[in-house]
SENUDREN-907668 format. One line per 8 residues: number of its first residue (from 1); their letters; for each residue x, y, z of N, C-alpha, C, O, CB. Coordinates in pm, 1 decimal. Last residue first. Glycine has a CB too. Example, Ala and Ser with C-alpha at 12.3 -4.5 7.8 and 13.67 -1.06 7.14 Angstrom:
REM SENUDREN-907668
2> SA> 1285.0,-225.0,708.0,1367.0,-106.0,714.0,1290.0,3.0,787.0,1340.9,113.8,803.9,1408.4,-59.8,572.5  1319.0,-569.0,780.0,1230.0,-450.0,780.0,1320.0,-330.0,780.0,1423.6,-331.9,846.5,1130.8,-447.3,904.6
END
This chain:
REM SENUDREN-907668
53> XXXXXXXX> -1887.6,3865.3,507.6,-1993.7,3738.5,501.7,-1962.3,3635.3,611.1,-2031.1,3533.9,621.9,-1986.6,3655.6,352.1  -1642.0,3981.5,509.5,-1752.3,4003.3,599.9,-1852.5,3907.8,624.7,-1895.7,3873.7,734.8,-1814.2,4104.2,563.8  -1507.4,3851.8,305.2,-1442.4,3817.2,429.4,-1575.5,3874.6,528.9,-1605.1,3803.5,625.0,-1271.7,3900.6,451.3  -1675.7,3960.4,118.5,-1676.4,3839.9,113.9,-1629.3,3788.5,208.2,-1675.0,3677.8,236.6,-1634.8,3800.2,27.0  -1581.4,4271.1,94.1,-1728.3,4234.6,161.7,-1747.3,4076.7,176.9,-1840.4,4048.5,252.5,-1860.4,4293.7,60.8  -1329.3,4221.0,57.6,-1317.4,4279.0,185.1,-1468.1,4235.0,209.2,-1497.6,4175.2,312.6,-1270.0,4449.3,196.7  -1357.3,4218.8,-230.0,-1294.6,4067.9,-104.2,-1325.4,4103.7,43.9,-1342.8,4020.0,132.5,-1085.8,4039.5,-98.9  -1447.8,4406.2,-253.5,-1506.2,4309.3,-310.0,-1453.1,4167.1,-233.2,-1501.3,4059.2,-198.9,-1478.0,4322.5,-462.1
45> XXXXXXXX> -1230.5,4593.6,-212.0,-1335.6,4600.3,-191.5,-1460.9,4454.2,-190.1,-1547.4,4438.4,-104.0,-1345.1,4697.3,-275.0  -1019.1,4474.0,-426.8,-983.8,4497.3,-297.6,-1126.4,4482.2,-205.9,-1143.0,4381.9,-136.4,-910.5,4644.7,-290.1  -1192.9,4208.4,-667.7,-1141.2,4328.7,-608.6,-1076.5,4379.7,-476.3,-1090.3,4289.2,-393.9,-1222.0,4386.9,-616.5  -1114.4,3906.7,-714.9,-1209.1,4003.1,-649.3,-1128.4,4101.3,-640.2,-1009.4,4092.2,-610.1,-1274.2,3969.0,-517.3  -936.2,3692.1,-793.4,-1009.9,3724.1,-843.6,-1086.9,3829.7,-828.7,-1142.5,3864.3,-932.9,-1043.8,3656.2,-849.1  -910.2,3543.8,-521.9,-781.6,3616.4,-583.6,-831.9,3694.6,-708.8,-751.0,3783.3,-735.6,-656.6,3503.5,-630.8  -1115.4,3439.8,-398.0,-1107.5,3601.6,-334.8,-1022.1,3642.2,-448.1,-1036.7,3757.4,-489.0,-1027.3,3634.9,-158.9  -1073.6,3219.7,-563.5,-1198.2,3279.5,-581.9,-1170.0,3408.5,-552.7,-1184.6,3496.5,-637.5,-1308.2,3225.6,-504.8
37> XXXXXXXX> -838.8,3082.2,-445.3,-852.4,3101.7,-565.0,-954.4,3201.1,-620.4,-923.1,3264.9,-720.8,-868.0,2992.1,-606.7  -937.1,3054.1,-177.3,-810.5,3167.9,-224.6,-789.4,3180.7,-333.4,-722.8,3279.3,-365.2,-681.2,3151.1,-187.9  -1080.7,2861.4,-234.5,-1133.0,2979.9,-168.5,-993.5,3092.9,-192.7,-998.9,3210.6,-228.3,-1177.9,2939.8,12.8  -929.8,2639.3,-262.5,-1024.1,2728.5,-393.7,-1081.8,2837.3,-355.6,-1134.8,2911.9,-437.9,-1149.4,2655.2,-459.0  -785.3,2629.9,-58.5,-755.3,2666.5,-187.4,-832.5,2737.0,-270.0,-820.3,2844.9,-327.9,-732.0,2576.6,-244.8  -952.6,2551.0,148.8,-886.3,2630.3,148.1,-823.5,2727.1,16.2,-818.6,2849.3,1.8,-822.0,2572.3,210.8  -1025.5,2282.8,41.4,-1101.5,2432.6,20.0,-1057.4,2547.0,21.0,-1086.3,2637.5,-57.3,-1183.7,2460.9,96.4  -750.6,2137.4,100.1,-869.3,2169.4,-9.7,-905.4,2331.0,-57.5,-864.0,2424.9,-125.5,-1011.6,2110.2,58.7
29> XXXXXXXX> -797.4,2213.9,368.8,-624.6,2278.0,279.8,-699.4,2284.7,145.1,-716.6,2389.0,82.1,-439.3,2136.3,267.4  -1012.0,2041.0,434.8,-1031.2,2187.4,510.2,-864.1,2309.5,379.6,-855.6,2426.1,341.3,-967.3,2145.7,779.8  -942.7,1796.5,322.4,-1041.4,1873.6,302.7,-1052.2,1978.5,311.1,-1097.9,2043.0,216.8,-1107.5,1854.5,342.4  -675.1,1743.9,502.6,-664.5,1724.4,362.9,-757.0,1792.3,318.0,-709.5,1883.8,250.6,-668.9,1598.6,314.1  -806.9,1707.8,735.8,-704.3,1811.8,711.2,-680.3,1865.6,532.0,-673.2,1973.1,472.5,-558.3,1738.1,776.6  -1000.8,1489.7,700.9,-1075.7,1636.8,707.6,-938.5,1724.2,687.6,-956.6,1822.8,616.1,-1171.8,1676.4,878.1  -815.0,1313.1,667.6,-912.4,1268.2,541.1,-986.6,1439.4,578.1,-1023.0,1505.9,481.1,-1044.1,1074.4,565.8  -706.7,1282.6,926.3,-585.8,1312.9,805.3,-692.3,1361.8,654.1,-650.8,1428.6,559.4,-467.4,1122.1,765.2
21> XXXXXXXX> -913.7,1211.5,1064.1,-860.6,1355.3,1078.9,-798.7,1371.4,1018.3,-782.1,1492.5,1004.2,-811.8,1404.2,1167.1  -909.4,931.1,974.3,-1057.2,1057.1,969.6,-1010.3,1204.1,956.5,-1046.7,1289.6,875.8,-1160.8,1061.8,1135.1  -713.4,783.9,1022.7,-719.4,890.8,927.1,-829.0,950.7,829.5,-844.1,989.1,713.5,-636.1,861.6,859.4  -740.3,823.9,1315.3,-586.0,883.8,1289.3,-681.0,973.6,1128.5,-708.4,1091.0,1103.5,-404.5,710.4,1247.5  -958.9,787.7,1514.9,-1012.2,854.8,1409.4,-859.0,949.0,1346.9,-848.1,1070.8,1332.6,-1158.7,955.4,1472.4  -789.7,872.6,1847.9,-881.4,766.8,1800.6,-904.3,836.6,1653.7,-869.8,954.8,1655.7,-1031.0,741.3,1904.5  -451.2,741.5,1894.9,-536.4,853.9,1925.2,-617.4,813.7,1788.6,-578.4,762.6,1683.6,-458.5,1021.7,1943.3  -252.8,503.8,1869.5,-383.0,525.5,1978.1,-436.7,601.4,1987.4,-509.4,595.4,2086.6,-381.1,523.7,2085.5
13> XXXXXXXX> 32.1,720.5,1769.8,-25.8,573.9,1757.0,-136.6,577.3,1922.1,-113.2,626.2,2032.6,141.9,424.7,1756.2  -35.9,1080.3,1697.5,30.6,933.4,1776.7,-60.8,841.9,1762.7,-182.6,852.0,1748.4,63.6,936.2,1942.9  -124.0,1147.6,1334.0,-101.0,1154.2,1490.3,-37.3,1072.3,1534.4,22.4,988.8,1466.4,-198.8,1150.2,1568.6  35.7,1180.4,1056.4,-104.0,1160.0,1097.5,-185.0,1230.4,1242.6,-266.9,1321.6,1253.7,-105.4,1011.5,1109.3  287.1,1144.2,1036.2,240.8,1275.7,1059.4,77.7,1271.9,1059.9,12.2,1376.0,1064.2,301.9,1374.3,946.3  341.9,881.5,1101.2,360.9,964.2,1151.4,325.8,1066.6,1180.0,317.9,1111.0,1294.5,406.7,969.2,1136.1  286.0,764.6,769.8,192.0,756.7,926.0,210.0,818.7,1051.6,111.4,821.4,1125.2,191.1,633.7,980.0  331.5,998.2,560.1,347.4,892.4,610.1,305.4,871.4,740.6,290.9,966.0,818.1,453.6,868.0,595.9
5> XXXXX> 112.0,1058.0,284.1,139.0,1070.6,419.4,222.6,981.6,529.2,160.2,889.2,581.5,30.9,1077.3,457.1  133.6,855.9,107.8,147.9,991.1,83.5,161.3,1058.7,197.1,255.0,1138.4,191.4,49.7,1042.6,13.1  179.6,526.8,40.9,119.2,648.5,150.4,199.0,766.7,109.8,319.1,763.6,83.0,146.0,617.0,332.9  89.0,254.3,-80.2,151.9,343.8,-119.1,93.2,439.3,-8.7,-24.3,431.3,27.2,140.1,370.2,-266.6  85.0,-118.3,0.0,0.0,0.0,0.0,89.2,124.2,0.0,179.5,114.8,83.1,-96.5,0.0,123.0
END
């Protein structure tokens, strides 16, 4: 089995839902992205009302 992560940086061995939480980090950097992709696009103004939201 190939890992991209290696198990380490997951968490410590016994802490519960290792790669539930590796499977939401991965999600949350995701979005993260495209959301910085989207504001990068916007005006000064225009980002500023989207960070208000």
């Amino acid at each position: 089995m190939l890992h991209s992560v290696p198990p380490s940086a997951l968490a410590p061995e016994g802490t519960q839902c290792r790669a539930l939480r590796a499977v939401c980090l991965a999600c949350a950097a995701y979005t993260a992205s495209v959301l910085d992709n989207a504001f990068g696009r916007l005006g000064y103004e225009e980002r500023e009302a989207a960070f208000g939201r």
